[in-house]
VOGU-3710 file (C-alpha; in Angstrom, 3 decimals, decimal comma):
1> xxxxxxxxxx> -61,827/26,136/221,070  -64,653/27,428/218,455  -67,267/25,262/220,775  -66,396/26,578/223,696  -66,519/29,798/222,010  -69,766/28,959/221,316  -70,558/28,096/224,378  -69,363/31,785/225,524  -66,077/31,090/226,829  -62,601/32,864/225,715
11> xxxxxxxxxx> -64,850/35,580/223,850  -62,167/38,215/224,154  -59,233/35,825/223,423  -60,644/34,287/220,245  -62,666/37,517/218,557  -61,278/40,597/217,400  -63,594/43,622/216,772  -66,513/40,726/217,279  -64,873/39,054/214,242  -63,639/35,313/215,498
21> xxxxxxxxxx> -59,859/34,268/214,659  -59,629/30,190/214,496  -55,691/31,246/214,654  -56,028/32,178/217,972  -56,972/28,792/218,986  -53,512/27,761/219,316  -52,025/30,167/221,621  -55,195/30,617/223,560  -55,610/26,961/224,524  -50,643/27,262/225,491
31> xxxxxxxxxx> -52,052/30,450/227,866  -53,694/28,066/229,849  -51,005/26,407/231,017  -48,188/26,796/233,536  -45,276/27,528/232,875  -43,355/24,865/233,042  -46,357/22,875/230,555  -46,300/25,637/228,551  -42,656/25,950/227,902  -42,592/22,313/227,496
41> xxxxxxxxxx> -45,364/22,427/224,937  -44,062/25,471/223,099  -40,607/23,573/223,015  -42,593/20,328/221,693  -44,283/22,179/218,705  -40,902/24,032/218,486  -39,302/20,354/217,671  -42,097/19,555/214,954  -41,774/22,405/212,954  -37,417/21,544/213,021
51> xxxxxxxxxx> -38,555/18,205/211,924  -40,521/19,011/209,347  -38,026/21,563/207,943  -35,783/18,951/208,062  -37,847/16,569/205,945  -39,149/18,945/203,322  -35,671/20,134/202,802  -34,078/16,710/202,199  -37,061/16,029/200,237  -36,399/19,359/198,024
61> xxxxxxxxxx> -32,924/18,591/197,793  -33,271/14,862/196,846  -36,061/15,453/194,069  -34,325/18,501/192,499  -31,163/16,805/192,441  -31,356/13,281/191,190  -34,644/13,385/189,449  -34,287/16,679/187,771  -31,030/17,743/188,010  -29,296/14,336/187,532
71> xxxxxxxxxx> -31,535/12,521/185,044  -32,444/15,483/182,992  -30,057/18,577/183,010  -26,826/16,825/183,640  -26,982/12,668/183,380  -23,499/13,196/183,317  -22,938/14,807/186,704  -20,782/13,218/189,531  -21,662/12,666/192,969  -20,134/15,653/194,567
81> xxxxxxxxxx> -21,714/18,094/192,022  -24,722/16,172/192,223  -24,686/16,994/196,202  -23,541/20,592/195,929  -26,672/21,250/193,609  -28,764/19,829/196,293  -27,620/22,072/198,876  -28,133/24,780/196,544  -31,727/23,931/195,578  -32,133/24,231/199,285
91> xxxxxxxxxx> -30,902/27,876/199,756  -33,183/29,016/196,768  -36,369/27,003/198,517  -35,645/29,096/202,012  -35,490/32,305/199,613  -38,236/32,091/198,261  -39,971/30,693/201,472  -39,068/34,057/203,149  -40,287/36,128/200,354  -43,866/34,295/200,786
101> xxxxxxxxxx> -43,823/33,876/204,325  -44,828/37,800/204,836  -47,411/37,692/203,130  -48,853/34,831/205,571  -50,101/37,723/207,215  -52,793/38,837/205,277  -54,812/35,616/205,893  -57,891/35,586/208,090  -56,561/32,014/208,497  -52,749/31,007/208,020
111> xxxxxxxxxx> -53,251/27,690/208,846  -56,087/26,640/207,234  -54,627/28,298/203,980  -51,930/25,873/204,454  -53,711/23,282/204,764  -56,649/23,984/202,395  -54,029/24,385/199,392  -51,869/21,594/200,337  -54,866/19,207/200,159  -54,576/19,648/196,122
121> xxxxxxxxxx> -52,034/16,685/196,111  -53,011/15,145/199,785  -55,648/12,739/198,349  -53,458/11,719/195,175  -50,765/10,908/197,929  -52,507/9,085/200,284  -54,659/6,912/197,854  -51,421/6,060/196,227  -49,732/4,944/199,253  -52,807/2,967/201,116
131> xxxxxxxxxx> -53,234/1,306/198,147  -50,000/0,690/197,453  -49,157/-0,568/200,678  -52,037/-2,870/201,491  -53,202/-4,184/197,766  -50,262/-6,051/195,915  -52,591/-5,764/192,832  -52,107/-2,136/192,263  -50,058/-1,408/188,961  -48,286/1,279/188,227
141> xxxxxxxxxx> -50,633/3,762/185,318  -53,262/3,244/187,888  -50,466/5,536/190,153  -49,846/7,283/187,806  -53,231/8,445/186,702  -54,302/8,763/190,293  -51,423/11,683/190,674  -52,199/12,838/187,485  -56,203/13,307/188,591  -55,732/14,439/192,002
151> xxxxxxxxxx> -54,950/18,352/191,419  -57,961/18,662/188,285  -60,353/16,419/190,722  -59,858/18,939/193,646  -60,219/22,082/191,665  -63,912/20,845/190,334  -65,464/20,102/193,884  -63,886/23,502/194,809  -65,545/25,587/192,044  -68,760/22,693/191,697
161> xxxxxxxxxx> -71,025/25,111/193,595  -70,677/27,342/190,771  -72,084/25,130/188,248  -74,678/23,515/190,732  -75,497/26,180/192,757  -75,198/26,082/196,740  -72,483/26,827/199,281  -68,664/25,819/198,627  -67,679/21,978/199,677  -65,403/22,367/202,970
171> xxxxxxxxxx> -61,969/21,338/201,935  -61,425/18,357/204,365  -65,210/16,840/202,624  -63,293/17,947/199,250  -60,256/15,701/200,277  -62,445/12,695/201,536  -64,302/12,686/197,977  -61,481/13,302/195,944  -59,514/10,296/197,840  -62,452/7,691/197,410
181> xxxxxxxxxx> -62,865/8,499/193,664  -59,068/8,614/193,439  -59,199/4,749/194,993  -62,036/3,321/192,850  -60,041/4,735/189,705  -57,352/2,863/190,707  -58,896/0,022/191,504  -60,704/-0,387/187,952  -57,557/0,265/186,136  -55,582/-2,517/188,495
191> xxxxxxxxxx> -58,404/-5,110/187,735  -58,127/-4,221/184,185  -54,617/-5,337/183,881  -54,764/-8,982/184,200  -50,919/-8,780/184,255  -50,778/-7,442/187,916  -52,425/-11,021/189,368  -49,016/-11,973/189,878  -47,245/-8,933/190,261  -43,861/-9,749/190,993
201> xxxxxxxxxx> -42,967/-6,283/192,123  -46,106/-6,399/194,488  -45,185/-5,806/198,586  -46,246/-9,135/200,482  -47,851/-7,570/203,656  -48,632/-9,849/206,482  -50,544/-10,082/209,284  -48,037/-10,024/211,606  -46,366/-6,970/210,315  -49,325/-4,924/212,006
211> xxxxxxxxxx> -49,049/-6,449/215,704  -48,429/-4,316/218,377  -48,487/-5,174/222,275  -50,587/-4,792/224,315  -49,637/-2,012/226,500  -49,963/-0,137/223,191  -53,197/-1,550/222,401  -54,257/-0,562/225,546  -52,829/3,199/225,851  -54,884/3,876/222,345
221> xxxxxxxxxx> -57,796/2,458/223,299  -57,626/4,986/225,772  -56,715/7,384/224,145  -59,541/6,999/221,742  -61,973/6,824/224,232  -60,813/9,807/226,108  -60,926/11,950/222,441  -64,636/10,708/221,955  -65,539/11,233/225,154  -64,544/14,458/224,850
231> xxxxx> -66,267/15,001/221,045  -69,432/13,674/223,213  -69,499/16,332/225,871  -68,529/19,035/223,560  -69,828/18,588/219,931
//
């Protein structure tokens, strides 16, 4: 939507007062669709966002619960108080999502505060898991530091300009740096540790564990190529 922008298309939809709104993109791109498309697409992104409730609140509720709740206020708790404190951590979370969500408003841009600010643990998380998932070597303090280092590692490419002069890092170029430092940290530490050779606790991944058919193969390749093609023509 900002290309075509660009380009001089949607110039009322996506400016206000000659000021442009990236949060516009969204809706401007579901007005261009019938109605039955665009109720099925509203109803699609309706879905996601229940999903991902659901998943951040059993996550909330599991972490409080057993890893704060059970092994550190009450190691003596039983299963059904263990479960009503869950539900409860759950209730406070909406609270004080409703307080905050209000003040959403006062963005220039919701979404990429969201995601801007989230990306503070994103590159800790995914370096742990690639790595984790496709390198039996990896031990756990190189984990360990990795989370530790991904929060202090984001905050000094955000504020680097000040110390070297220049315009701010974009946050996604921010996550990608933060991620491949995050890796090679973890890498040293797991060569360092001549114990994790044969790490018993390792996850065998095979080859095989990867294969997909070909009718899949096929629909992504095409997908792919429709998504560059598209880059191509308009980037």
């Amino acid at each position: 939507m900002y290309v075509l922008y660009q380009h001089g298309a949607f110039q009322s939809e996506m400016a206000i007062d000659g000021i442009i709104k990236p949060d516009h993109s969204y809706p401007t791109l579901m007005n261009l669709l019938p109605a039955g498309l665009k109720g099925l697409s509203f109803a699609a992104l309706t879905a996601a966002i229940v999903a991902s409730l659901a998943g951040k609140s059993n996550s909330i509720s599991t972490i409080f619960s057993l890893d704060i709740y059970k092994k550190s206020l009450n190691p003596h708790a039983s299963e059904a108080q263990t479960v009503w404190v869950g539900r409860i951590a759950i209730w406070v979370s909406f609270a004080i999502a409703l307080l905050i969500a209000p003040q959403l408003r006062q963005l220039e841009q919701a979404y990429q505060f969201i995601q801007e600010y989230s990306n503070y643990l994103t590159p800790g998380a995914f370096a742990l898991f690639s790595l984790g998932l496709f390198w039996k070597r990896t031990t756990s303090a190189a984990a360990i530091v990795a989370a530790v280092a991904s929060i202090p590692l984001v905050v000094l490419f955000k504020n680097l300009h000040t110390f070297i002069g220049g315009n701010p890092i974009p946050f996604l170029n921010v996550t990608m740096w933060v991620y491949l430092i995050l890796v090679a940290i973890m890498v040293l530490i797991s060569l360092a540790d001549r114990s994790s050779i044969d790490n018993p606790k390792g996850l065998a991944v095979e080859r095989s564990d990867f294969s997909v058919s070909g009718q899949f193969a096929i629909i992504s390749i095409l997908i792919m190529g429709i998504v560059s093609a598209l880059y191509t023509v308009f980037y």
